[in-house]
C-alpha positions in Angstrom: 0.0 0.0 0.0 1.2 3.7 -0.5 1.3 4.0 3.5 4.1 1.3 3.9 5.4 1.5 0.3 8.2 4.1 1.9 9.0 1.5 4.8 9.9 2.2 8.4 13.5 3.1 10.2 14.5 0.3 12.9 17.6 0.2 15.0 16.3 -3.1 17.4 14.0 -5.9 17.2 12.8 -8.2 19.8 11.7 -11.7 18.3 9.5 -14.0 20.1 8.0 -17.1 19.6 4.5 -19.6 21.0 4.2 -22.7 19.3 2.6 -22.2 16.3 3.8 -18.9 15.4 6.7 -16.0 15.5 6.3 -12.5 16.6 9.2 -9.8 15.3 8.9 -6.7 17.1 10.8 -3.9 15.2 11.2 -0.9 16.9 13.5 2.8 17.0 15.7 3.1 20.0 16.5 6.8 21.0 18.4 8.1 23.4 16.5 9.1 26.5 13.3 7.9 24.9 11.4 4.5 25.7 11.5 2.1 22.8 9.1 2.5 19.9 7.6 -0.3 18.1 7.2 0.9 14.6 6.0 -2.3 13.3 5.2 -5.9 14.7 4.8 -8.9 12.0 3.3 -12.4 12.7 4.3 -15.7 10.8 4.8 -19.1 11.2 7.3 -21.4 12.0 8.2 -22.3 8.4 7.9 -18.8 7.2 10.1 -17.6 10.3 12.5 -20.4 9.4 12.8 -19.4 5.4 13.2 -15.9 6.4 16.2 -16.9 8.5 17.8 -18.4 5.7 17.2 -15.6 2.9 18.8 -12.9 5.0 22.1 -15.3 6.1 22.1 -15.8 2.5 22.0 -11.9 2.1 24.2 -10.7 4.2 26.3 -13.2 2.8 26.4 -11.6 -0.2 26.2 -8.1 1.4 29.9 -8.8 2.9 30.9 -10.3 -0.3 30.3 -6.9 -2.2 30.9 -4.7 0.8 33.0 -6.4 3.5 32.2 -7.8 6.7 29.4 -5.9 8.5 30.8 -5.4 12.5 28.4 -7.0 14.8 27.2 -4.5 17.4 28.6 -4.9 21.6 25.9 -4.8 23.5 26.4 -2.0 26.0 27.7 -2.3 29.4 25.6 -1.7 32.7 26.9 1.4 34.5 29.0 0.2 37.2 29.9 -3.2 35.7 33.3 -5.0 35.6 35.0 -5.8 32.6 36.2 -9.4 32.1 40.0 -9.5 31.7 40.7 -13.0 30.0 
């Protein structure tokens, strides 16, 4: 439709799962600002499963065009030690 046509931003997803279906939360993470789900999409297993493999098989061919995307470090809890081995 011409109201998702343009798509939607996301910085953060949460992904969840009951037995018979998936639930991928997408959302816009600010600073300061609660979380915003800017779009939530239902499927099945099998559907959740296919998807899986068509964006490894993606990003696969993302890196081999563009280099190897870094994978984000989650951030550390204020006050939290730092493993040293």
């Amino acid at each position: 439709t011409a109201e998702t046509a343009p798509g939607r931003y996301t910085n953060f997803a949460v992904i969840s799962h009951l037995p018979n279906e998936f639930m991928f939360d997408f959302a816009l993470v600010l600073p300061h600002q609660p979380a915003l789900v800017v779009s939530r999409v239902l499927t099945s297993p099998r559907h959740a499963k296919a998807f899986m493999k068509a964006l490894q098989e993606n990003v696969q061919r993302y890196e081999a065009m563009f280099g190897e995307i870094e994978e984000i470090t989650p951030p550390r809890e204020p006050g939290s030690i730092t493993p040293t081995n």
